[in-house]
C-alpha positions in Angstrom: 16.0 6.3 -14.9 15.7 5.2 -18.6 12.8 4.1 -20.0 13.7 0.5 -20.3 14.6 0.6 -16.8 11.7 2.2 -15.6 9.0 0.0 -17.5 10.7 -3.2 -16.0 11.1 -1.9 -12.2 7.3 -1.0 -13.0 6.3 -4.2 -14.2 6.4 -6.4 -11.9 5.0 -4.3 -9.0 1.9 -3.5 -11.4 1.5 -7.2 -12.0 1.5 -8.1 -8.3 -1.1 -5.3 -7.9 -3.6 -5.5 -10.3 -3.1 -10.0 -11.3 -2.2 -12.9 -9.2 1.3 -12.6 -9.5 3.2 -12.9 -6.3 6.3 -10.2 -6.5 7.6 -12.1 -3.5 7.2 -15.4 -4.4 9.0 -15.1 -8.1 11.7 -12.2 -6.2 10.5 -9.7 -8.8 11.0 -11.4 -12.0 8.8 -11.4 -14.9 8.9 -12.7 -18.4 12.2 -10.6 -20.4 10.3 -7.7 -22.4 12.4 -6.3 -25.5 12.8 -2.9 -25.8 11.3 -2.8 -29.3 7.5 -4.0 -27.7 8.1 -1.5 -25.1 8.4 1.7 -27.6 4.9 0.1 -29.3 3.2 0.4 -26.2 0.4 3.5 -26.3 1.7 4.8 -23.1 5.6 4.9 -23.8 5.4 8.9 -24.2 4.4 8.7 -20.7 6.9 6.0 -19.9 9.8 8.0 -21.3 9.0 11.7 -19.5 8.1 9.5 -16.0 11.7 8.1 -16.5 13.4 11.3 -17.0 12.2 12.2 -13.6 12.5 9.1 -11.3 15.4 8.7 -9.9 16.4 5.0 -10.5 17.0 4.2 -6.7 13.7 5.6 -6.1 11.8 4.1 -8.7 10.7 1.0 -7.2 9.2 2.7 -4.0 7.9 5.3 -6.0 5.7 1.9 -7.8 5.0 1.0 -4.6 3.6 4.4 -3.5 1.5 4.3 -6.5 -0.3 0.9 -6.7 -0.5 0.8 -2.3 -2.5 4.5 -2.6 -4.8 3.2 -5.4 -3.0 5.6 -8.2 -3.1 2.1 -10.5 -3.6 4.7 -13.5 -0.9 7.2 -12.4 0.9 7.2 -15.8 -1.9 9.3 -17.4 -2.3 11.1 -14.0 0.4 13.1 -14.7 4.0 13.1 -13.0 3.2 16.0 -10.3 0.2 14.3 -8.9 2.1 10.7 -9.1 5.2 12.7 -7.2 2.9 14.0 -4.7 1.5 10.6 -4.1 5.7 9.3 -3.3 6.1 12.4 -1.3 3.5 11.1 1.0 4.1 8.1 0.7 7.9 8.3 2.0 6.7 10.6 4.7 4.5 8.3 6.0 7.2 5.8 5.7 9.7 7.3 7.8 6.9 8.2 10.4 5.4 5.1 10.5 5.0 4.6 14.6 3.5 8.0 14.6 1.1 7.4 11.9 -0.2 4.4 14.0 0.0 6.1 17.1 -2.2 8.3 15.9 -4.6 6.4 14.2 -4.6 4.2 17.6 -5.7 7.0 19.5 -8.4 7.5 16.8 -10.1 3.8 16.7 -9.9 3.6 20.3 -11.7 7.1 21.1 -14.3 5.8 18.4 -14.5 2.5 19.9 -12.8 -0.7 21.4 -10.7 -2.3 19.0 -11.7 -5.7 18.8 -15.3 -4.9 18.1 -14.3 -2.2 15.5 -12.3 -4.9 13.9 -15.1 -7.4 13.6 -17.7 -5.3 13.1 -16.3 -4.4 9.8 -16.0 0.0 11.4 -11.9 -0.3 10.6 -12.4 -1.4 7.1 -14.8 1.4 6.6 -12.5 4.0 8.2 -9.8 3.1 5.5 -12.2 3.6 2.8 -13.0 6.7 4.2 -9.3 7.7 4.1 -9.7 8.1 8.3 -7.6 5.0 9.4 -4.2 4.9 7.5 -3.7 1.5 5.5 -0.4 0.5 6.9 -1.5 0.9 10.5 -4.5 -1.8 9.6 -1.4 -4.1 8.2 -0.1 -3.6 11.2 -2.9 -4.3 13.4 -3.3 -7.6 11.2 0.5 -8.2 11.7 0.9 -8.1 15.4 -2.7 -7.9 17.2 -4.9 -10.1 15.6 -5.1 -11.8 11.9 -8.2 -10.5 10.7 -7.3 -9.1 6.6 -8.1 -12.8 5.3 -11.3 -12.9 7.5 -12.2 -10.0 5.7 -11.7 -11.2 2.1 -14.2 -13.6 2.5 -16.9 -11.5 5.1 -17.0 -9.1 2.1 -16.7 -11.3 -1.3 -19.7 -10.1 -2.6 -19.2 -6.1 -1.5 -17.4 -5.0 -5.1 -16.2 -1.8 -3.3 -15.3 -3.3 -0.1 -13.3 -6.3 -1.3 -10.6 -4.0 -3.7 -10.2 -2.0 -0.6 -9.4 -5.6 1.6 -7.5 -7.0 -2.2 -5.4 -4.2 -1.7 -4.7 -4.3 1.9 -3.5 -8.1 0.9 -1.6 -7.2 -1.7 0.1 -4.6 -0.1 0.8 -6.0 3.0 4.3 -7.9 2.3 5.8 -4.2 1.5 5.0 -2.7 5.0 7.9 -2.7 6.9 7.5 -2.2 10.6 9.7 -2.5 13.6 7.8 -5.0 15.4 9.1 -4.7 19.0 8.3 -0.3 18.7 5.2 -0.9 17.4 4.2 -3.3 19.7 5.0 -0.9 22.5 2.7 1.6 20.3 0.1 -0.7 21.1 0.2 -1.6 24.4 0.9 2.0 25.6 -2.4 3.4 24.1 -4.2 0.4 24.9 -3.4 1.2 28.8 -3.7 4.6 28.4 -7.6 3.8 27.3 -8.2 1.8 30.0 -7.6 4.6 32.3 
C-alpha cells in the first residue's frame, strides 16, 4: 500500500474513532488531502514504513483492528505490535460464534444475563479484557438494546464511558450472522437452565 493510499484508507476510520464523524453516514469520505500536506505531517516516516507493509486490501480492516482494540496511537507503537493487534483481530473475526459462545458460557456461569447487563458486571468484564467486545455488540444487537443505556448510566465515569464510546463506535463494523448467533444464544441459555 502506498503512503497516499494508506493515510486516506486511515483517515477516515480514525476520524469516526476518535470525532463525531459518522464513517457510515458520509460512506467513508472525508475532505481531499494533497499529498504535499501529507509528507509535512510529523508522523509520515511512520506512515510511509506502515504502508510498505499493509497490504492494500487489508488495510482498511487492519484500521479497523486498531481503533476497535483501543491501539488509537498504533503508528508510534510500532508495526509488529500493530500486526499482532490485526492478527487477532481477523482471528477473532472468522471465529466469531465461538468467541461468543464462549464468552456466553462465561457471563452465564458468573451470573444471569439480564442482571449482569444492568447491573453494569458486563461492562466491567470488557474493561477487564474478560468478556470480548464484539460478543457485547452482539448481545446489544439481538438480545436486548442496552449500549445507549449505558452511555448515559456512566456519563460522568471518564474510564467507563471511552470503554461504552467505543463499544458505540465500533458497533456498525461487527458483522454477525444473526440467525447462528441467535441459535448461540438460545442454546446456552437452555443449557443454563438445566
Amino acid at each position: 500500500m502506498r503512503d497516499y493510499e494508506f493515510y486516506v484508507t486511515m483517515q477516515p476510520i480514525q476520524l469516526h474513532f476518535i470525532s463525531s464523524y459518522d464513517y457510515f453516514k458520509y460512506h467513508g469520505k472525508v475532505k481531499p488531502i494533497a499529498y504535499d500536506q501529507i509528507i509535512r505531517r510529523r508522523e509520515y516516516p511512520l506512515i510511509q514504513k506502515f504502508a510498505a507493509k499493509v497490504p492494500f486490501q487489508q488495510g482498511k480492516d487492519f484500521f479497523i483492528a486498531q481503533y476497535a482494540s483501543d491501539n488509537d496511537k498504533f503508528l508510534f507503537n510500532g508495526i509488529d505490535k500493530a500486526w499482532t493487534t490485526y492478527v487477532e483481530w481477523e482471528k477473532k473475526q472468522n471465529s466469531l460464534s465461538e468467541y461468543v459462545r464462549t464468552d456466553l458460557q462465561f457471563i452465564l456461569s458468573n451470573n444471569i444475563i439480564l442482571k449482569t447487563i444492568r447491573d453494569g458486571t458486563l461492562l466491567q468484564w470488557v474493561a477487564q479484557n474478560k468478556v470480548q467486545k464484539e460478543t457485547v455488540i452482539i448481545l446489544d444487537a439481538v438480545f436486548a438494546k442496552f449500549l445507549d443505556g449505558w452511555k448515559t448510566k456512566y456519563a460522568n465515569d471518564p474510564y467507563l464511558i471511552k470503554i461504552v464510546d467505543r463499544l458505540i463506535k465500533y458497533r456498525p463494523f461487527v458483522e454477525f450472522n444473526r440467525d447462528k448467533i441467535s441459535t448461540i444464544i438460545g442454546e446456552e441459555i437452555s443449557v443454563k437452565q438445566y
